[in-house]
C-alpha positions as CSV (number, residue, x, y, z in Angstrom):
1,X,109.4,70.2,60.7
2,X,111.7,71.6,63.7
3,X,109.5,73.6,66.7
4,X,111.2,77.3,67.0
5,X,110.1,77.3,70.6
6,X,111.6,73.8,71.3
7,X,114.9,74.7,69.7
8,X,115.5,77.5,71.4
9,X,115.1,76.3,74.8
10,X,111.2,76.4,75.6
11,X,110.0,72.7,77.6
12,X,113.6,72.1,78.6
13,X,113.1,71.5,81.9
14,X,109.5,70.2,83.4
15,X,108.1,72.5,86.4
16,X,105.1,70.2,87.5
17,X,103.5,70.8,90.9
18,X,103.9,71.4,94.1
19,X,103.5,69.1,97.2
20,X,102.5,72.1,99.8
21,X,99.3,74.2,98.9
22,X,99.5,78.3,98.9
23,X,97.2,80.4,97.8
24,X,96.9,83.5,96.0
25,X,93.7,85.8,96.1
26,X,93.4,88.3,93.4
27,X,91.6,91.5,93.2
28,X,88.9,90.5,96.1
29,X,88.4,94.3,97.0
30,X,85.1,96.1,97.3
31,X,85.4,97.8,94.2
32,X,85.1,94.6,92.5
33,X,83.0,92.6,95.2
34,X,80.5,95.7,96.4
35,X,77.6,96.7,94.1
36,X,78.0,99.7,95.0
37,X,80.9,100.4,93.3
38,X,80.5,100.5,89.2
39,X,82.4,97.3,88.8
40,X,81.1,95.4,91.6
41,X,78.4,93.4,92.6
42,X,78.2,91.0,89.6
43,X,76.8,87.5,90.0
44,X,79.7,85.3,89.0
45,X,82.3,87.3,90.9
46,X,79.8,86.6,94.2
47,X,79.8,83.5,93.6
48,X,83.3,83.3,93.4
49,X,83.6,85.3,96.8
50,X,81.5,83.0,98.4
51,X,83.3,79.9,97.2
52,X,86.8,81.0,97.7
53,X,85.8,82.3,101.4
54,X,84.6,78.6,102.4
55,X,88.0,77.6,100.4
56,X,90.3,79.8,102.7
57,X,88.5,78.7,106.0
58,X,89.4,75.4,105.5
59,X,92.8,76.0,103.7
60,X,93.6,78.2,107.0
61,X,92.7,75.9,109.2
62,X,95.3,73.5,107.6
63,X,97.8,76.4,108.1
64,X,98.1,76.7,104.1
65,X,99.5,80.1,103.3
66,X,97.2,82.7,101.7
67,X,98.2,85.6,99.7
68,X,95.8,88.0,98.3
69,X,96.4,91.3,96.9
70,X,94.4,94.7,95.7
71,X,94.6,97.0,93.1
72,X,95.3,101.2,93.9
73,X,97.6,104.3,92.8
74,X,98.6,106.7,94.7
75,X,97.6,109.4,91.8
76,X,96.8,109.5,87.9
77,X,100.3,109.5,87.3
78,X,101.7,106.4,88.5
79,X,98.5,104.7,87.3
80,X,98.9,102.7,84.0
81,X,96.2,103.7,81.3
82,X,93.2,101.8,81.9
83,X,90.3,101.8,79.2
84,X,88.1,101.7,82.3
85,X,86.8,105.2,84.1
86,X,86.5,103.2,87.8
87,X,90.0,102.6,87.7
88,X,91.0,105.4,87.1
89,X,88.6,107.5,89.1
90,X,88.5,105.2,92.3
91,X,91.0,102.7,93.0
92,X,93.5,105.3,94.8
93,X,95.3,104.2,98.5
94,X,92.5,105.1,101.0
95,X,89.1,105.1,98.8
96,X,87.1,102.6,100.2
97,X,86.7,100.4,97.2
98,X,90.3,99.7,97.3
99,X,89.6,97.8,100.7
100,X,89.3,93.7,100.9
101,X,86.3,92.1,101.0
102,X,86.1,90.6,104.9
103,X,84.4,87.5,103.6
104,X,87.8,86.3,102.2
105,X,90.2,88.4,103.9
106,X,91.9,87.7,107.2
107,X,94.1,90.2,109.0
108,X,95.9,88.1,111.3
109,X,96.7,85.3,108.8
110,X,96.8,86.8,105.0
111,X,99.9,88.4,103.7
112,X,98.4,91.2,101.8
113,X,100.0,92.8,98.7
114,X,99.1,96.0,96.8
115,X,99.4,95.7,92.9
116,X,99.3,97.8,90.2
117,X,99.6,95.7,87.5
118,X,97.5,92.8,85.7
119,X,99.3,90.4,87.9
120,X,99.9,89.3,91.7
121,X,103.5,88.8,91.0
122,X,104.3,91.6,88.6
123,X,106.3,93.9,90.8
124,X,105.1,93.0,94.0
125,X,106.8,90.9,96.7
126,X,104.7,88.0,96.5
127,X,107.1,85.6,94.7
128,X,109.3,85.9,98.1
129,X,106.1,85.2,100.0
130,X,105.8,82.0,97.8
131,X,109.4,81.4,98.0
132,X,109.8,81.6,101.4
133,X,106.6,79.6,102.4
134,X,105.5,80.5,106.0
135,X,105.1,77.9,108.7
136,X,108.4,76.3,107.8
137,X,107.3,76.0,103.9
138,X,111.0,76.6,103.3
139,X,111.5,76.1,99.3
140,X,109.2,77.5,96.7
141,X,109.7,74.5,94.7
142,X,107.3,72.4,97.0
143,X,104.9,75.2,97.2
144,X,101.5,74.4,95.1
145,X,99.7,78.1,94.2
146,X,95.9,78.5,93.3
147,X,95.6,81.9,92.1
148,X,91.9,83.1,92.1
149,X,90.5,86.2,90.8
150,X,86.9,87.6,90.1
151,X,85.6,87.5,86.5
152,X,83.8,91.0,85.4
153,X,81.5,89.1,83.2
154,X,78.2,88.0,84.1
């Protein structure tokens, strides 16, 4: 029996992993983080603040590039459709639940990116971050990411 994906290309080449942590924070903003924001607040994403902010202290004191990123629109209109009312009520340039959590952001080392996609490297500039490394990381290929990202379920 032949594998479509296989034949066609998929698996040619191995990607493996990197030899030179980075690290990608996702959607740690206060709208997610706060409770008092209708999506924030929830245990397991707490939990996941608290961990990741003891991660990044020691990751930046190893000088291990840290990107994290945040979720707004600058009106309805550039906004994709979201099933969910918050989003598209609150999380516009300015409002303060758009802002980063300051237990796992830090101004003068993180590289923040705004998104407004699903993803930290859908049409943002992060890839380049990665790509580029900071600190003399040079080629992207050595760089190891760990993307992390709060979870709405409890």
């Amino acid at each position: 029996m032949t594998d479509t994906y296989k034949d066609i290309g998929f698996g040619a080449h191995s990607i493996g992993f990197g030899e030179r942590p980075a690290i990608a924070v996702v959607d740690f903003q206060t709208g997610f983080t706060d409770g008092k924001y209708p999506l924030g607040g929830r245990p397991l994403v707490e939990r996941a603040v608290e961990n990741t902010a003891r991660m990044l202290e020691v990751a930046r004191a190893a000088n291990v590039p840290v990107a994290t990123c945040y979720t707004a629109y600058t009106s309805q209109r550039d906004a994709p459709y979201w099933k969910i009312p918050a989003v598209m009520e609150e999380f516009r340039h300015g409002h303060p639940c758009t802002e980063l959590d300051p237990r796992i952001y830090e101004p003068d080392y993180d590289v923040v990116y705004c998104k407004t996609g699903p993803s930290i490297f859908f049409q943002t500039a992060v890839s380049q971050f990665f790509y580029q490394g900071t600190g003399g990381y040079g080629d992207h290929r050595g760089l190891q990411y760990l993307r992390l990202r709060p979870r709405l379920g409890d």
